[in-house]
Phi, psi and omega in degrees: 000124170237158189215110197245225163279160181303135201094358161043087194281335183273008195252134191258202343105100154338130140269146244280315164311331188267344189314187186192196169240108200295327162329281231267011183249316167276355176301304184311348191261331174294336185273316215238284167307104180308154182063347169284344181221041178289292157268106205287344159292330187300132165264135172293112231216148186199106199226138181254158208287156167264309207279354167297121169265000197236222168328086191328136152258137178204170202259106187255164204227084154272138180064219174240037176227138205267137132222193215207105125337119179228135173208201169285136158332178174230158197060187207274162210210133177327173166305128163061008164237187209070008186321070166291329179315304156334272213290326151303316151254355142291314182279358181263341160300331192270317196287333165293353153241042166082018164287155192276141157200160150308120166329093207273140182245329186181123178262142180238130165278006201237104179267022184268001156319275182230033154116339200188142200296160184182168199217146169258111153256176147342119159253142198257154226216112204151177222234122157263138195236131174266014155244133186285005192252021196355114188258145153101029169216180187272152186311330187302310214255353162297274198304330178287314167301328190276009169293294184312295191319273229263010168279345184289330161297322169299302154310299189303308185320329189271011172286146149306123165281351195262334184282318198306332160068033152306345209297134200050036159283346188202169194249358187079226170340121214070016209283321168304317182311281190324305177292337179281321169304295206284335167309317163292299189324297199314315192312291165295322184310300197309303175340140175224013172181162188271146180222101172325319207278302183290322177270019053018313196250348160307296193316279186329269182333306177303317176307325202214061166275117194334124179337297179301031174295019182225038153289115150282086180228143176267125168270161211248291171128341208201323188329109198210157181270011138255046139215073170207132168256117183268153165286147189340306173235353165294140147317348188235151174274130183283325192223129163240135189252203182052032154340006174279022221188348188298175173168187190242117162193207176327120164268023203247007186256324190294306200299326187283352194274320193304355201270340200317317188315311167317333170243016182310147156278147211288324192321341190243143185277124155321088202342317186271015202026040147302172182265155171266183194311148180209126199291160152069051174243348198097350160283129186293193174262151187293325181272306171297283144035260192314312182297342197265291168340283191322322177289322189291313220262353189053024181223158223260145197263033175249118203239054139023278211260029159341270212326298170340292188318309187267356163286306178327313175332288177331262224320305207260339163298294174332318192288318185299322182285333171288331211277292160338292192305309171316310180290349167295319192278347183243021180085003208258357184284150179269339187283162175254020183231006154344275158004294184261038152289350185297321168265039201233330187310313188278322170312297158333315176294296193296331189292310192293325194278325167326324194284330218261001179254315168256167183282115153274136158260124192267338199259147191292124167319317188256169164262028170242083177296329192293300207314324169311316204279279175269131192259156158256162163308184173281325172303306174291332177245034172258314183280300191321331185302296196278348188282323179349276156321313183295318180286337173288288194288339172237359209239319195282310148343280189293359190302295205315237194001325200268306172326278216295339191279298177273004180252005132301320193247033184295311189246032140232206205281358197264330223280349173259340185301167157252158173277154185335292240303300187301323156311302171320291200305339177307296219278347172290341194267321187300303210289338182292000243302109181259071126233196178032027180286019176241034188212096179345303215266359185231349175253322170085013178286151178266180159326281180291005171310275201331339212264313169305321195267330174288350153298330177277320214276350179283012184286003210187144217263333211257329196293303199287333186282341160297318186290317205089038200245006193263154180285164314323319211307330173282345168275340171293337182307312158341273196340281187302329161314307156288323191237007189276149147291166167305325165271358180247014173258300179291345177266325155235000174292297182317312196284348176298305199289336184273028147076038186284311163191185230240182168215169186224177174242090159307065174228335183283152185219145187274018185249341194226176192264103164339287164335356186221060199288026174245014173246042167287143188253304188001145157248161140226091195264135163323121158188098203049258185269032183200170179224140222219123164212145218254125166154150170271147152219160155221174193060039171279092153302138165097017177260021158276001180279112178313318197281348178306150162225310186253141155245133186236131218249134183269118187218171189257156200230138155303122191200080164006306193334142149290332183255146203294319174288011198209066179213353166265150165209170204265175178199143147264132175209127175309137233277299215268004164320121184318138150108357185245132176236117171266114194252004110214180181265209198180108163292163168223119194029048157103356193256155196253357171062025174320313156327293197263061150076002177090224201192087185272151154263133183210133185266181172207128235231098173036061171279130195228137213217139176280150198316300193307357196261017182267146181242116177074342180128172166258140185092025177236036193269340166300298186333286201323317195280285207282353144315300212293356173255355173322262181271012136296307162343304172304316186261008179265326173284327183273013176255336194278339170293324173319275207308290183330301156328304213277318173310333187290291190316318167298316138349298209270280197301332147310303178295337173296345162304270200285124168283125177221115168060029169071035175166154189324105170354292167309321185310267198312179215314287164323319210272327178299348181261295217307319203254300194087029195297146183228120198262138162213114186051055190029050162233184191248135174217126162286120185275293183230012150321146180312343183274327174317287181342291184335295191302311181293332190262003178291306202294303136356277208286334176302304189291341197263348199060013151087057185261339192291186206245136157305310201286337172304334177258003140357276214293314168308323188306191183226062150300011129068031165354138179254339168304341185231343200198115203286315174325338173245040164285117176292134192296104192252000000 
């Protein structure tokens, strides 16, 4: 099943077998479906998915209104499958507390409509990839989908089944037994020649089935990525579609069937005709994976009867695809390479029994799951190396001096300079070069490099301004890199990147709710060869840097456009410009952040700039703003894990101190779960503790653009109120 834009491009021209009587499915739907016959002019169009082995799907087309048709194959059909009634109240049970599904609109039971009972849902309009190796995005944006796929497994495994209102959907407890019974049955009903291979791995399953069978959960059954709908352009999933295989059992059957890809054998062609697994693609590891589920789920990532699972996996494809072949021979398939499923059942059977012969290790070699997750370049973890260094030996030093330099000059006039010290240290990191590393085109850096050193560098309140690496200014640099001309490149880009002088960014205003940046009042108006601009902003960081020259200011533009996003646009205007007013700063929770130049209100009073100084054009400053907030976003949050870290170690390094009752901080009880210490060469380090956990999966969720679903690491997380829970009490 694929669900793209309306017309749907993969549903094809019904098929001959599949046909039905489209009469009499629209009276019914006009009669039965709200909204369906709103327009009475409309003709109903009906086309069916091809690539779907199991239950027809199709797509109708009234109008400018879309839906998606499930209904039974026709003629005879196994035992206990094809269930549409099932698939039906699992998704109106999930979609009611908010799991992504297509929304279900009307289940029919009367099969004298089209031949067989059959349910309408929503179609949901977003991108499927039936190669698991998702070609045509980036590594980065790979491993963040496949972040989502199993956080989205994780939740479900983490439902209550009983809120679910489920009641006799599955029967639970034994559910590996039942499924290895009812599989061998489909198998043989199915069988069209004997595979030695498939009842050998039957024997094997039934023999050495997990202690532990009486987990109750709903699994989905069939869950693989291409029945997953991503959004259009997110990184997360919107939708899981194919319910027919759900039930209440194992959920380590569901996580193992999406694992299969990992051990396909090359020998045999991928069901989806896709590529196979393939490393240092941006696909996690089988072992991260596990680790990630494992963590939304809160259970321990040591998984004893793996080996079952992925042997079981082989055995119910292998059975399903005999199933395919069958209905082929019997005219009832939907696919058109149905056909060569014939030969693929015994290499799958062999292949299951192999797995069922090994020791799986479930767990990350290492305990830094990200570094795994996101790899770096050699280039990138060469500069992590020396940005290390450059901070131990020269920057971490200097913090005592740089504190004392501003709490002496907190209330006078000096309290916006930087002290000597950092200008050195600035022309030492150029000559090192350690600059400008946050910026692709000047660094040879990937994201996640940048992303790692902006975690070291946030360690120190102070590091990115050595580097040239401080807000505002990289994302404007960002800015100009991208969407700048040439002459606004040479005039302010350079002296940005040789660090000469600063910048500030204009865009929240204290009059409209910011937050909605498409109710900006700022004007920027034509008049002849310039443009004049009117308007308050406030919180513009950096426009206290004696060294700011430029602001670069977001306004509303004259503009016919009917669309909301396309009525703003960016300008640049120099700081000493007639008419630019700095009217004061604006603390953040009292503090004013004098080093990186504050967060000023500055109005701007019949300002007038010359046209070139407008950027990429009008009506294009949403574009702009959101190149420049992508990764900023990334290096303002992975400095703040940095901060996070540094805070733990000092923690680490308190408790290892501080004496209370005749031991150690550490030492004592609370602190032994809170902290977890591990003494190595006489320092103290948190390994596992909750607060680890935290930083690292902050750190996860961050590499990730924060696309994965949350709410599955909810219930699970080791958040704390220290007011209710002594375990998170800070260390004194």
């Amino acid at each position: 099943m694929q669900t793209s834009a309306p017309g749907d491009p993969e549903a094809a021209e019904v098929l001959p077998q599949h046909k039905f009587d489209y009469r009499s499915l629209e009276a019914y739907l006009n009669q039965h479906l709200p909204g369906f016959g709103a327009d009475p002019g409309a003709k109903l169009t009906v086309t069916q998915y091809r690539l779907g082995q199991s239950n027809p799907t199709f797509y109708l087309q009234k109008g400018f209104q879309g839906y998606v048709l499930r209904k039974k194959p026709p003629g005879s059909l196994l035992p206990k499958a094809h269930k549409i009634d099932r698939e039906f109240k699992v998704q109106k049970a999930l979609f009611s507390i908010g799991f992504p599904v297509p929304k279900p609109l009307l289940y029919c039971s009367d099969a004298s409509v089209i031949g067989t009972e059959f349910y309408i849902m929503e179609h949901v309009q977003g991108r499927i990839f039936r190669d698991f190796t998702i070609p045509g995005v980036s590594p980065a944006e790979r491993s963040a989908m496949y972040v989502a796929v199993i956080e989205t497994l994780a939740q479900l495994h983490s439902l209550n089944v009983n809120s679910l209102q489920l009641e006799g959907y599955g029967i639970g407890a034994g559910y590996c037994k039942r499924q290895v019974s009812t599989w061998t049955k489909q198998y043989q009903a199915a069988a069209h020649q004997d595979i030695p291979a498939m009842n050998q791995l039957s024997d094997w399953l039934m023999k050495n089935l997990p202690d532990s069978d009486n987990e109750e959960k709903l699994i989905h059954g069939d869950f693989r990525l291409e029945n997953i709908i991503f959004h259009p352009k997110e990184s997360r999933v919107i939708a899981v579609l194919d319910w027919e295989l759900s039930t209440i059992g194992h959920p380590l059957s569901d996580l193992a069937y999406l694992s299969m890809f990992y051990f396909w054998p090359r020998t045999v062609p991928m069901i989806s005709q896709g590529s196979y697994f393939q490393e240092n693609i941006g696909i996690p590891s089988l072992e991260e994976l596990i680790s990630i589920y494992c963590h939304c789920r809160g259970i321990n990532s040591i998984l004893p009867n793996w080996n079952f699972f992925v042997a079981f996996a082989y055995f119910k494809v292998a059975g399903i695809l005999q199933g395919v072949y069958s209905r082929y021979l019997l005219g009832n398939s939907i696919s058109g390479n149905s056909f060569q499923f014939a030969n693929v059942v015994q290499p799958l059977a062999e292949t299951g029994l192999q797995l069922s012969k090994r020791t799986f290790r479930t767990t990350l070699s290492q305990i830094d799951t990200t570094r795994e997750l996101f790899i770096q370049t050699r280039r990138g973890q060469e500069v992590l190396t020396r940005v290390k260094f450059f901070m131990k030996q020269h920057i971490l030093p200097a913090e005592k001096e740089i504190i004392e330099f501003y709490v002496q000059n907190e209330n006078s006039v000096d309290k916006w300079k930087k002290p000597s010290v950092i200008d050195k240290l600035k022309e030492m990191a150029k000559a090192e070069g350690l600059w400008n590393l946050f910026l692709p085109a000047a660094s040879g850096l990937s994201q996640v490099d940048y992303a790692l050193i902006a975690e070291e560098t946030g360690k120190c309140f102070f590091a990115p301004e050595v580097f040239n690496c401080q807000a505002p200014d990289t994302g404007n640099m960002e800015l100009l890199h991208l969407y700048g001309s040439e002459k606004q490149k040479q005039q302010w880009l350079e002296p940005l990147l040789q660090g000469s002088i600063a910048s500030c960014f204009c865009m929240t205003e204290p009059d409209v709710a910011s937050s909605d940046a498409t109710n900006i009042e700022c004007s920027i108006q034509k008049d002849g060869d310039s443009y004049v601009v009117n308007g308050k902003k406030w919180w513009s960081s950096g426009a206290g840097n004696p060294k700011c020259k430029i602001a670069i200011v977001l306004g509303r533009t004259k503009n016919t456009s009917s669309a909301r996003h396309k009525q703003h646009s960016m300008i640049l205007v120099p700081i000493n410009t007639p008419g630019v007013e700095i009217i004061r700063p604006l603390s953040v929770f009292g503090y004013m952040d004098h080093l990186h130049g504050g967060h000023f209100e500055i109005h701007f009073n019949q300002v007038r700039v010359p046209a070139t100084n407008l950027i990429l054009g009008e009506g294009r400053g949403f574009e702009i703003a959101l190149g420049r907030l992508g990764p900023g976003r990334i290096h303002h949050c992975m400095r703040t894990v940095g901060l996070a870290e540094r805070a733990l170690q000092i923690m680490c390094e308190r408790a290892a101190q501080r004496v209370a009752f005749e031991k150690k901080l550490y030492s004592h009880c609370l602190n032994q779960f809170a902290i977890r210490p591990t003494v190595h060469k006489g320092s103290l380090f948190s390994t596992s503790s909750p607060t680890r956990v935290d930083v690292d999966f902050l750190m996860t969720d961050i590499l990730t653009g924060g696309c994965g679903s949350l709410d599955c690491r909810k219930p699970y997380s080791h958040r704390r109120d220290p007011l209710v829970d002594p375990e998170s009490r800070p260390q004194h």
